[in-house]
MILUM-274992 format. One record per residue: residue number from 1; x, y, z of N, C-alpha, C, O in turn; residue in one letter. Coordinates in pm, whole numbers, padded with zeros to 5 digits. Example, Ala and Ser with C-alpha at 12.3 -4.5 7.8 and 13.67 -1.06 7.14 Angstrom:
+-------+--------+--------+--------+--------+--------+--------+--------+--------+--------+--------+--------+--------+-------+
| margu |    npx |    npy |    npz |   capx |   capy |   capz |    cpx |    cpy |    cpz |    opx |    opy |    opz | tikol |
+-------+--------+--------+--------+--------+--------+--------+--------+--------+--------+--------+--------+--------+-------+
|     1 |  01319 | -00569 |  00780 |  01230 | -00450 |  00780 |  01320 | -00330 |  00780 |  01424 | -00332 |  00846 |     A |
|     2 |  01285 | -00225 |  00708 |  01367 | -00106 |  00714 |  01290 |  00003 |  00787 |  01341 |  00114 |  00804 |     S |
+-------+--------+--------+--------+--------+--------+--------+--------+--------+--------+--------+--------+--------+-------+
//
This chain:
+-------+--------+--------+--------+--------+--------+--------+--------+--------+--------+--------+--------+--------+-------+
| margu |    npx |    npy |    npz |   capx |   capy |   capz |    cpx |    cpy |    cpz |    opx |    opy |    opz | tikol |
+-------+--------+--------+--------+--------+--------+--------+--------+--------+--------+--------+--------+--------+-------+
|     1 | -00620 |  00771 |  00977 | -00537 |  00728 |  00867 | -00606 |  00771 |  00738 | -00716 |  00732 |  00701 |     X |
|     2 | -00522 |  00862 |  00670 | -00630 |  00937 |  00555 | -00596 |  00820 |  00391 | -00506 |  00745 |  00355 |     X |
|     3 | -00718 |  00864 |  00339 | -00729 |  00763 |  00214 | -00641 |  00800 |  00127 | -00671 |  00919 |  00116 |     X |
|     4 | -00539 |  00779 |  00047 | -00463 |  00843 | -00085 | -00547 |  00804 | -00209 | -00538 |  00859 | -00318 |     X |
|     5 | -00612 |  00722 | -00183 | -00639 |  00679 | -00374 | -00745 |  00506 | -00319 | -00733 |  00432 | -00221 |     X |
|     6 | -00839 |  00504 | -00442 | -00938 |  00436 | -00438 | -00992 |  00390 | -00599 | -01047 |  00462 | -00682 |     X |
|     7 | -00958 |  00250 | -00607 | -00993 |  00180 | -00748 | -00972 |  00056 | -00735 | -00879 |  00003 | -00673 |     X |
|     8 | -01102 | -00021 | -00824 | -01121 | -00129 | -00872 | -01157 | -00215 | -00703 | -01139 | -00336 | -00690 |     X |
|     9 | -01206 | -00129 | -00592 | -01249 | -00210 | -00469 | -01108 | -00180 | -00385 | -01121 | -00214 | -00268 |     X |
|    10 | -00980 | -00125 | -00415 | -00926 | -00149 | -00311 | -00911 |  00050 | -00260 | -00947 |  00149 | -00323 |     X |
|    11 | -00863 |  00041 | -00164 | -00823 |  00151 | -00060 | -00697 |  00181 |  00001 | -00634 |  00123 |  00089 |     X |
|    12 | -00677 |  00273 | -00059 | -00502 |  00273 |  00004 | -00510 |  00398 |  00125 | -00581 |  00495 |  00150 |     X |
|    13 | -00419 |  00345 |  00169 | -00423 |  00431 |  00324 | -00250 |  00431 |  00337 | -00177 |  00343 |  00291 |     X |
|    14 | -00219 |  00522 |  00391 | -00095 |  00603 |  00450 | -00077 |  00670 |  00574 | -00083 |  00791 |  00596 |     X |
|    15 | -00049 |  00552 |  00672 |  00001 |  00600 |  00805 |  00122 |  00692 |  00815 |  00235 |  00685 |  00767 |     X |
|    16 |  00059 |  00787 |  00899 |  00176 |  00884 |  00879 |  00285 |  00849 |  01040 |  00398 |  00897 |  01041 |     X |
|    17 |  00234 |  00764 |  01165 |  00350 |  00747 |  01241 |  00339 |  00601 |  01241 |  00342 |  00572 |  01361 |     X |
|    18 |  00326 |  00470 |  01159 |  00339 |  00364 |  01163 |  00454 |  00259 |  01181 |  00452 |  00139 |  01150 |     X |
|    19 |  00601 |  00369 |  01264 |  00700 |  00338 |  01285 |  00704 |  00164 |  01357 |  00791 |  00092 |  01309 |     X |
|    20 |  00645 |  00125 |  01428 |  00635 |  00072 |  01527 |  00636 | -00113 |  01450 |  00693 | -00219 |  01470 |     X |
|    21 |  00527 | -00052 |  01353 |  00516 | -00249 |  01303 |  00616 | -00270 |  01168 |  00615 | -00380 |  01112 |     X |
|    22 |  00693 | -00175 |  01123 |  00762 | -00198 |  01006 |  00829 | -00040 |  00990 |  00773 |  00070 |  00992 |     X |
|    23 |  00996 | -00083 |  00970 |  01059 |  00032 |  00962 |  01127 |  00047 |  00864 |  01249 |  00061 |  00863 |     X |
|    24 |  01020 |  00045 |  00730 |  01017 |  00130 |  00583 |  00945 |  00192 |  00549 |  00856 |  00169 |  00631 |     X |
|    25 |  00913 |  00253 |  00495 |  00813 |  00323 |  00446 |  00687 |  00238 |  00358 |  00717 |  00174 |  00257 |     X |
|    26 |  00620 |  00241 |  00381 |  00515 |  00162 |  00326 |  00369 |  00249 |  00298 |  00351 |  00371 |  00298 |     X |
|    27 |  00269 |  00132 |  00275 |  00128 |  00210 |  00240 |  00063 |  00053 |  00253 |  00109 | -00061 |  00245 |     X |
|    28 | -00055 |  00106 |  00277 | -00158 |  00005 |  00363 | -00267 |  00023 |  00216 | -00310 |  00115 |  00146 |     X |
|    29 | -00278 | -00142 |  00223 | -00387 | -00164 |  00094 | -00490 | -00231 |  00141 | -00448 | -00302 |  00232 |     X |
|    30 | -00625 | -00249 |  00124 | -00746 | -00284 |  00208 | -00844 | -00310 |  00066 | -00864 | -00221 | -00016 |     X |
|    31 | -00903 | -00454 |  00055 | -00966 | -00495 | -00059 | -01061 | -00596 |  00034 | -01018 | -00690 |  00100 |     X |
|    32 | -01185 | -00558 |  00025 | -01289 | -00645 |  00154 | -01251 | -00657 |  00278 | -01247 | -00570 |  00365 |     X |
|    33 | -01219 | -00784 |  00285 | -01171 | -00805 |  00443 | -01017 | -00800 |  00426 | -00965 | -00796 |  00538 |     X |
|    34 | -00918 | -00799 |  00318 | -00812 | -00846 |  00320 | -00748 | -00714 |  00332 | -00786 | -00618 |  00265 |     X |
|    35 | -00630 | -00708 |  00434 | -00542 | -00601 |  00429 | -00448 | -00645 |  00405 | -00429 | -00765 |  00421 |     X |
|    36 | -00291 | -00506 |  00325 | -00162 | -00583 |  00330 | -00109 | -00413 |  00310 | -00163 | -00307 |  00277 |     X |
|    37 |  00053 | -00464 |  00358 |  00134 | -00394 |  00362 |  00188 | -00394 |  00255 |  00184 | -00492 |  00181 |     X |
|    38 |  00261 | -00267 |  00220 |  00338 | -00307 |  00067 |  00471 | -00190 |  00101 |  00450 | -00076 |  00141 |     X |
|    39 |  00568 | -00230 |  00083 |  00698 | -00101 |  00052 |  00708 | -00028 |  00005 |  00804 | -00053 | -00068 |     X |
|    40 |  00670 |  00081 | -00020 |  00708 |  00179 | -00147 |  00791 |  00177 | -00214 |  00762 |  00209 | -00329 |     X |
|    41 |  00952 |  00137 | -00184 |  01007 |  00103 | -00309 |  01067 |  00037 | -00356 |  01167 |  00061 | -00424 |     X |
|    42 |  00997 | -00103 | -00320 |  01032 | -00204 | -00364 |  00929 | -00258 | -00423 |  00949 | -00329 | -00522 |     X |
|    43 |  00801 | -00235 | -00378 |  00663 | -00267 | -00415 |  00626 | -00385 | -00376 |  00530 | -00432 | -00437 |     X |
|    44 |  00696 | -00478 | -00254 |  00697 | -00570 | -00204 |  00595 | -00601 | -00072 |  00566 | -00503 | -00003 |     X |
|    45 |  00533 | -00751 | -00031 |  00431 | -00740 |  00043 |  00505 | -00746 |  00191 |  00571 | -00843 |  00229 |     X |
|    46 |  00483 | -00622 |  00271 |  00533 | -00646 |  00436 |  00476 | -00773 |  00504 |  00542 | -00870 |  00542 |     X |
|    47 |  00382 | -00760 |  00509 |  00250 | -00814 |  00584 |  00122 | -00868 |  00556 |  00098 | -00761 |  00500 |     X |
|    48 |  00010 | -00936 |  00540 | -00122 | -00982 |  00516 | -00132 | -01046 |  00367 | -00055 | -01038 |  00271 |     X |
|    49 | -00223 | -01095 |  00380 | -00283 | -01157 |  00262 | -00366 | -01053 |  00171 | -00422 | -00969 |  00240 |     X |
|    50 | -00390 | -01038 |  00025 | -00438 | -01016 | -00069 | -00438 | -01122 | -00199 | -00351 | -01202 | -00237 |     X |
|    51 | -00586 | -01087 | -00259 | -00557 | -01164 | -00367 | -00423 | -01131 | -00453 | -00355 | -01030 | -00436 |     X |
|    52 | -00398 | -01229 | -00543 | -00258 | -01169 | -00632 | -00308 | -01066 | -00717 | -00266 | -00950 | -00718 |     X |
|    53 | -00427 | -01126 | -00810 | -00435 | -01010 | -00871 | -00458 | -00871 | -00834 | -00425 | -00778 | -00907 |     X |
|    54 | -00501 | -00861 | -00746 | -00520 | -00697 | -00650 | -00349 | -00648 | -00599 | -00319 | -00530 | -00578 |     X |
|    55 | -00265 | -00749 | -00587 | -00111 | -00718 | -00573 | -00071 | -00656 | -00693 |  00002 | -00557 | -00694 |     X |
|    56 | -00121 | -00717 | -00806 | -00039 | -00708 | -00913 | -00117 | -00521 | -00965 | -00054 | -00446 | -01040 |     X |
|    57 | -00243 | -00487 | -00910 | -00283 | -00373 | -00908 | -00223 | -00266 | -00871 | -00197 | -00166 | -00937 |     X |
|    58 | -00191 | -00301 | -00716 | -00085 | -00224 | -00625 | -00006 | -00149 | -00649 |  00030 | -00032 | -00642 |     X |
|    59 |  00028 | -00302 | -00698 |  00234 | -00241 | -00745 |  00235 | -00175 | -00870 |  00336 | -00114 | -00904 |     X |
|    60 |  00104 | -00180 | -00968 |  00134 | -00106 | -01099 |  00045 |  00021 | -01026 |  00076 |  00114 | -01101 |     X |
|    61 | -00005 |  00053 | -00970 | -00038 |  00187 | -00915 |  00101 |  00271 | -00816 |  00129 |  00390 | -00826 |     X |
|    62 |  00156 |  00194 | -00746 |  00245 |  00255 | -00674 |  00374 |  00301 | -00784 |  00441 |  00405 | -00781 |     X |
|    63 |  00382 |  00191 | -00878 |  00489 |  00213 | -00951 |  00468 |  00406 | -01008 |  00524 |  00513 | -00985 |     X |
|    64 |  00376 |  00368 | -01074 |  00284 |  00526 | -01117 |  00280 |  00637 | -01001 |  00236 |  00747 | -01034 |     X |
|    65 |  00309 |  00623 | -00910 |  00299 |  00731 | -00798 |  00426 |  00690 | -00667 |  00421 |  00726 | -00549 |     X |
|    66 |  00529 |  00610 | -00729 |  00613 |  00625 | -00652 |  00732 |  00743 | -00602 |  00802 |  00738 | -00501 |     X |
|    67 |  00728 |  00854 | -00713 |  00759 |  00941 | -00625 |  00662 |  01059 | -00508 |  00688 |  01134 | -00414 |     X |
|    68 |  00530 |  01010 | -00591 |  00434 |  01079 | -00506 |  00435 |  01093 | -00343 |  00433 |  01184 | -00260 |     X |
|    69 |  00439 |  00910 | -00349 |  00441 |  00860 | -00220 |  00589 |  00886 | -00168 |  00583 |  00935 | -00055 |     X |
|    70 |  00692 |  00873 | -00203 |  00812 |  00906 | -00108 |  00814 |  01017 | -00053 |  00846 |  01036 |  00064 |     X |
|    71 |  00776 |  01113 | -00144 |  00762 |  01277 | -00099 |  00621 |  01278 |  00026 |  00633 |  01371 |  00105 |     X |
|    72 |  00558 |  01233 |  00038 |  00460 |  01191 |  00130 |  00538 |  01122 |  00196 |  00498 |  01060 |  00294 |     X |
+-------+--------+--------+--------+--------+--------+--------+--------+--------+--------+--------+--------+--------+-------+
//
């Protein structure tokens, strides 16, 4: 699962066949121990716990690279 982007402690990751546990398109966010799912375009949480403020990171990073990521 390759890294897209890395700031402020968290790690974003982009499964490229992750059909199986959620069937939107998403991106995987990883901050210590905490992982979470997020939608691409909705910027909404699929799955896991994160702090809020590291959400509220997320979604203003994805917002900034949301067509990046669809085209990905």
């Amino acid at each position: 699962m390759p890294v897209i982007s890395m700031f402020y402690g968290i790690i974003i990751r982009l499964y490229f066949y992750d059909k199986g546990k959620h069937s939107v398109a998403h991106i995987h966010a990883e901050y210590g121990e905490f992982e979470a799912s997020f939608e691409i375009e909705t910027g909404e949480i699929l799955s896991g716990p994160i702090p809020n403020k590291k959400i509220k990171l997320v979604q203003a990073w994805m917002e900034i690279h949301q067509e990046e990521l669809i085209a990905d």
